[in-house]
N, C-alpha and C positions, 0 to 999 in steps of 0.2 A: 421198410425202406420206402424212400418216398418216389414214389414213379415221375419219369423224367418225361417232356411231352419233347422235340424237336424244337418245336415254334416257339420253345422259350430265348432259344438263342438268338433269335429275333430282336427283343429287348435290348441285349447291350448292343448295337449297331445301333435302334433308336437312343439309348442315350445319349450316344455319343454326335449323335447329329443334332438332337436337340442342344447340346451343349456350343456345340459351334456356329449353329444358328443364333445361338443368345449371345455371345462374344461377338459375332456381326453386326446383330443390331445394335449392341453396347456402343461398340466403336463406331458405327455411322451415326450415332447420336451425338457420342463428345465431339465428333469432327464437324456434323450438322451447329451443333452449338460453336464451335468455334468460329465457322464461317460469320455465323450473325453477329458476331460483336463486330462494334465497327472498328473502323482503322483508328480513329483519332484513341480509341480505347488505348492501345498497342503504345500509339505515339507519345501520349500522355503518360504509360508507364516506362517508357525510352527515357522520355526529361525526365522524370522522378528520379530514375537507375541517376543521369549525369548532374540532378541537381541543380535543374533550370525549373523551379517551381511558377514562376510564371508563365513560360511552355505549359506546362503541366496542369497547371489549372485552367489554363485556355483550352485543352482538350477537353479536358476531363469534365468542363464545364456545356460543352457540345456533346457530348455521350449524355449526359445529364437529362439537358432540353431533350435528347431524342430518346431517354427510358427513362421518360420518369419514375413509374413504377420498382426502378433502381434501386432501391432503399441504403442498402448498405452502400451503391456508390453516392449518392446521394451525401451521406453524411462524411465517407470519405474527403468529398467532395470540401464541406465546412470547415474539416478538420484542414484541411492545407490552406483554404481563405486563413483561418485562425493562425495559423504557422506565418503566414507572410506578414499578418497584420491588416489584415482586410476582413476587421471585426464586423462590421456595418454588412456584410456581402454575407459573412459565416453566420450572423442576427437572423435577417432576410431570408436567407436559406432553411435555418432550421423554423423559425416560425412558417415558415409556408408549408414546412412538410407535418407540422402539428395541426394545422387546417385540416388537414385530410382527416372526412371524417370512419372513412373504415381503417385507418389506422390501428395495426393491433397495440395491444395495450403496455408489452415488454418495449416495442419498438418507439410508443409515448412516449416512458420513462427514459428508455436510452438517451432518445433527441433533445429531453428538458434538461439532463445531464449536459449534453452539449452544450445547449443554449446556456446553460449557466456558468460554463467555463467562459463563452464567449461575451457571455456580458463582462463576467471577472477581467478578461483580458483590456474589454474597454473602455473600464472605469466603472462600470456603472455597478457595484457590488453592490448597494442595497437590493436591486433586482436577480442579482445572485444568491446572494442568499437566501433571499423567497423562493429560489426554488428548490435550493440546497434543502431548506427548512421542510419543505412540506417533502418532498424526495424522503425523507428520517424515516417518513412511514411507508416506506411502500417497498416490502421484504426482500423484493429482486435485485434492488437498488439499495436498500438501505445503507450498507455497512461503503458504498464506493462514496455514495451521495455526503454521509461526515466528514470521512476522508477530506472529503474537499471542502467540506465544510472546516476544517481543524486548519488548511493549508490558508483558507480566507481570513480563520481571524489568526492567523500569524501575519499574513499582510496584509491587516488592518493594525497591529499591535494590541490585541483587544486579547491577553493575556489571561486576563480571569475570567473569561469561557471560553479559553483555550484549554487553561485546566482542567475545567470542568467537562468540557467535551473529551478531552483526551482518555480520564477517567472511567469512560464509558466502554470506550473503542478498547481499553485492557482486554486480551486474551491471554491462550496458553502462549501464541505465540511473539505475541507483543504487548510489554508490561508499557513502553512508550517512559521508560526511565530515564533517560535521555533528555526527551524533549520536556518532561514535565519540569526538570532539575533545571533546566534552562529557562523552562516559561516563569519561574520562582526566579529565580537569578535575575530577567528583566524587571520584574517588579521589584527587588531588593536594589536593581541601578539606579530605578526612581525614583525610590524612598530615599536612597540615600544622596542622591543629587538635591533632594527638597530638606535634607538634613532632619529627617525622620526615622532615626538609627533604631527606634523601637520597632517600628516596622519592618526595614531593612534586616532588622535581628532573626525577625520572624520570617521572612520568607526564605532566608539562607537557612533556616533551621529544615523547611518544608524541601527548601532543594536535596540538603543530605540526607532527608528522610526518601527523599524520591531516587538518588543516586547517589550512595556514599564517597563516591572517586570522582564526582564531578568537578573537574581542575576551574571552572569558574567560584564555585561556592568559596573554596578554599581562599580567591584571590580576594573576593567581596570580603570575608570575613574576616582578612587580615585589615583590608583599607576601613570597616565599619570602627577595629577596634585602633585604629590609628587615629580618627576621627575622634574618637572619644578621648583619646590622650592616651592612649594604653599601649605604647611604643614598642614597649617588649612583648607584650601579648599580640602585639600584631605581625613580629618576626617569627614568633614560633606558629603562627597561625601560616604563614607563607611556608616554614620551613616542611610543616607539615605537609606540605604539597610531595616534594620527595618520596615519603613513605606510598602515593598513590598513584601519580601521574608526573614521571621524573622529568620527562621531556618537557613538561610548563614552567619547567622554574625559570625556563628564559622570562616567561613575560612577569614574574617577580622579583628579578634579579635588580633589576635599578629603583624598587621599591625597598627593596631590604637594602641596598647599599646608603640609600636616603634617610633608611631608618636609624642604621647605625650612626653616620653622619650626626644626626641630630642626636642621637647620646653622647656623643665625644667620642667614637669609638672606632673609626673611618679602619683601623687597620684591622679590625676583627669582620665588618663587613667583605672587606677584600679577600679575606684567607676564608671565608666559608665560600663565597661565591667562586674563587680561583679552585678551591676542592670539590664544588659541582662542577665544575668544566674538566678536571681532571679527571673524575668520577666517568663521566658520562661527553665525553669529546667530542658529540654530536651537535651538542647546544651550540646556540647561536649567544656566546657569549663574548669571545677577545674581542669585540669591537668595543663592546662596554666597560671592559676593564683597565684595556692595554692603558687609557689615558690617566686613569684612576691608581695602575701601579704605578707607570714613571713619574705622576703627578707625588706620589707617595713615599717610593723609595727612592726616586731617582731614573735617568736615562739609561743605564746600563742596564739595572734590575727591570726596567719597561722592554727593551731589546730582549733582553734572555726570555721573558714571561713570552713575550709576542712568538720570538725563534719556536719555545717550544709547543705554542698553540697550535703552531703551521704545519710542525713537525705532525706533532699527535692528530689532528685533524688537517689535511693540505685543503686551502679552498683559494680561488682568485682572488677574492679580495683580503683573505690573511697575506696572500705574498704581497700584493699590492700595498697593502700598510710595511710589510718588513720593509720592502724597496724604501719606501716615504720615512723610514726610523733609520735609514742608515745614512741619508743624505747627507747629515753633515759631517762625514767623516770620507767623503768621495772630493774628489780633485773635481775640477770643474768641468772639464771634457767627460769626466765618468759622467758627473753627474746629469748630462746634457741627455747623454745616452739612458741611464736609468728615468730619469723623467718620461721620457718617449715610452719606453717599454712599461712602466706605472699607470698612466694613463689608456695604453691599450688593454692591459687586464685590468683596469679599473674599471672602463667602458664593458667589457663582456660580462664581467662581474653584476656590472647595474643590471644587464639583461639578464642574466641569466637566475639573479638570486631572488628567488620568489617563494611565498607560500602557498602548497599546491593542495589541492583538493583531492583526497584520497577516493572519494566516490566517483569526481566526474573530472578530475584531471585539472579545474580550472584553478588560473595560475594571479595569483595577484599579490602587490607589493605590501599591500594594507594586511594585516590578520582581521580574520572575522570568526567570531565565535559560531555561525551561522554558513554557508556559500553562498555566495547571492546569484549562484549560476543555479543550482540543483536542489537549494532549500536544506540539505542536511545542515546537521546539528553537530559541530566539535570535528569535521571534516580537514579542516585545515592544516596545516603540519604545523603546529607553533613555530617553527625554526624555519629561518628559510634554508633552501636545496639549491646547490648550483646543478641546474641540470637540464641536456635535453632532451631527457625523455618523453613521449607523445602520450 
């Protein structure tokens, strides 16, 4: 048995004093630290919280001058010049703190990153990309420094070392199918805008090969074989869209109604494209029809087609059109009153029916195969949404 002395019990009284002595000096250190930041520090984070960025960089810009040795606020600092648009000031800034010659070597690399965004932002991309470029080699940065380099030659349009760079960037976790299916799709636009369908052929071949459901390929490779006179090969080339990406056959529906058109065959267009809106009652199609059935069968059969669109899918501007299909069957006092009420859900209709961006919410009347708010690729809702959700 191990002999016990008294004075051992001594010990845990010392630890326990040592322990709250350390917890003391801990906390008068974080409170000593807090003392020393200055106020404008605080102040400049108050406008940041409410979103007065010019406040905010008027502090944060006098916290600056008074610690320089700031590093991290320092570039904070850049990054909100760069947000405002006061590239010249974000330039200025990060060159001055590349000067510094004991500048550690990770904190180099970060700020040349900066500086390369900030040139990107204004204008000056040959000098971006010199940095982005040599950036390639330097492992810390590497894999952020492409990134941004991939994001620069998208807006430059400089698509074939887009590919080629995207290539590279493949991991487990990102094969970049998507974008490379689309960077192929660009060059197959310009091929076939210069009426170089052999090429055009070819790069719709490399889009399917990079993303077999890409609802662009699909649309190119109907308009390539259209081009060449291949009318029906170019229907079943849109129709094929259906079996992969059902929600795009909006933006091929008044191609295939043109197609049929030009075979003689207007009423066989109408019945496939009336059974994808039945099919699938989300598309953004009775507007394209309604005029193309009454045109076809008549006012009544245009009425009924329309009634039932509204029905199966209700949106403001399908009632808005029923209202505008029944007018001439309204007395003229009615019809003083329906006009008024047409025009008001016509009007919230305009506002509200947009293509929204399922990444970053942005809303616009145009489709873009691209967003031109957040850079994704096929973001867009092909159909427009009456809606207003934030």
């Amino acid at each position: 048995m191990v002999d016990f002395e008294l004075w051992w019990l001594l010990i845990f009284p010392l630890f326990f004093a040592l322990g709250w002595l350390a917890a003391r000096i801990d906390m008068r250190a974080v409170i000593a630290g807090a003392r020393k930041l200055p106020t404008n520090y605080f102040r400049g984070l108050a406008a940041l919280v409410d979103d007065d960025t010019s406040e905010a960089s008027r502090r944060l810009a006098e916290v600056a001058r008074q610690e320089p040795g700031a590093l991290d606020l320092q570039i904070a600092l850049g990054k909100l010049y760069r947000r405002r648009g006061e590239n010249d000031l974000a330039i200025r800034l990060h060159q001055g703190l590349l000067e510094n010659p004991d500048l550690p070597e990770p904190a180099h690399d970060q700020i040349r990153l900066e500086l390369a965004d900030d040139f990107q932002r204004a204008g000056l991309v040959d000098r971006a990309e010199e940095i982005l470029t040599q950036l390639t080699d330097r492992p810390a940065v590497a894999s952020l420094a492409r990134s941004r380099l991939l994001a620069l030659y998208q807006q430059e349009r400089d698509w074939d070392r887009a590919i080629t760079l995207a290539k590279t960037l493949r991991n487990d976790a990102t094969q970049f199918q998507r974008e490379l299916a689309e960077f192929h799709c660009e060059l197959a636009q310009a091929a076939l805008f210069k009426s170089d369908l052999e090429q055009a052929r070819k790069e719709v071949a490399a889009a399917f090969a990079a993303n077999r459901r890409c609802p662009r390929a699909y649309l190119l490779n109907g308009d390539i074989l259209l081009t060449a006179g291949d009318t029906e090969g170019a229907i079943t080339a849109w129709q094929s869209l259906e079996n992969q990406q059902p929600e795009y056959l909006t933006l091929v529906a008044e191609r295939v109604l043109g197609a049929y058109d030009a075979l003689g065959r207007t009423a066989d267009g109408i019945k496939l494209v009336r059974g994808w809106l039945e099919t699938y009652p989300q598309l953004d199609l009775a507007d394209l029809l309604y005029p193309r059935v009454a045109q076809h069968g008549g006012e009544r059969e245009g009425l009924s087609f329309l009634r039932d669109a509204v029905h199966g899918y209700p949106s403001l501007a399908g009632i808005a059109k029923l209202i505008d299909a029944k007018f001439g069957s309204m007395d003229p006092a009615t019809r003083q009153d329906a006009e008024l009420a047409r025009e008001v859900v016509l009007s919230h209709a305009k506002r509200l029916r947009v293509h929204r961006c399922q990444h970053c919410n942005f809303r616009s009347k145009t489709f873009f195969w691209k967003c031109p708010a957040c850079g994704e690729w096929e973001s867009l809702t092909p159909n427009r949404s009456e809606s207003l959700s934030v």
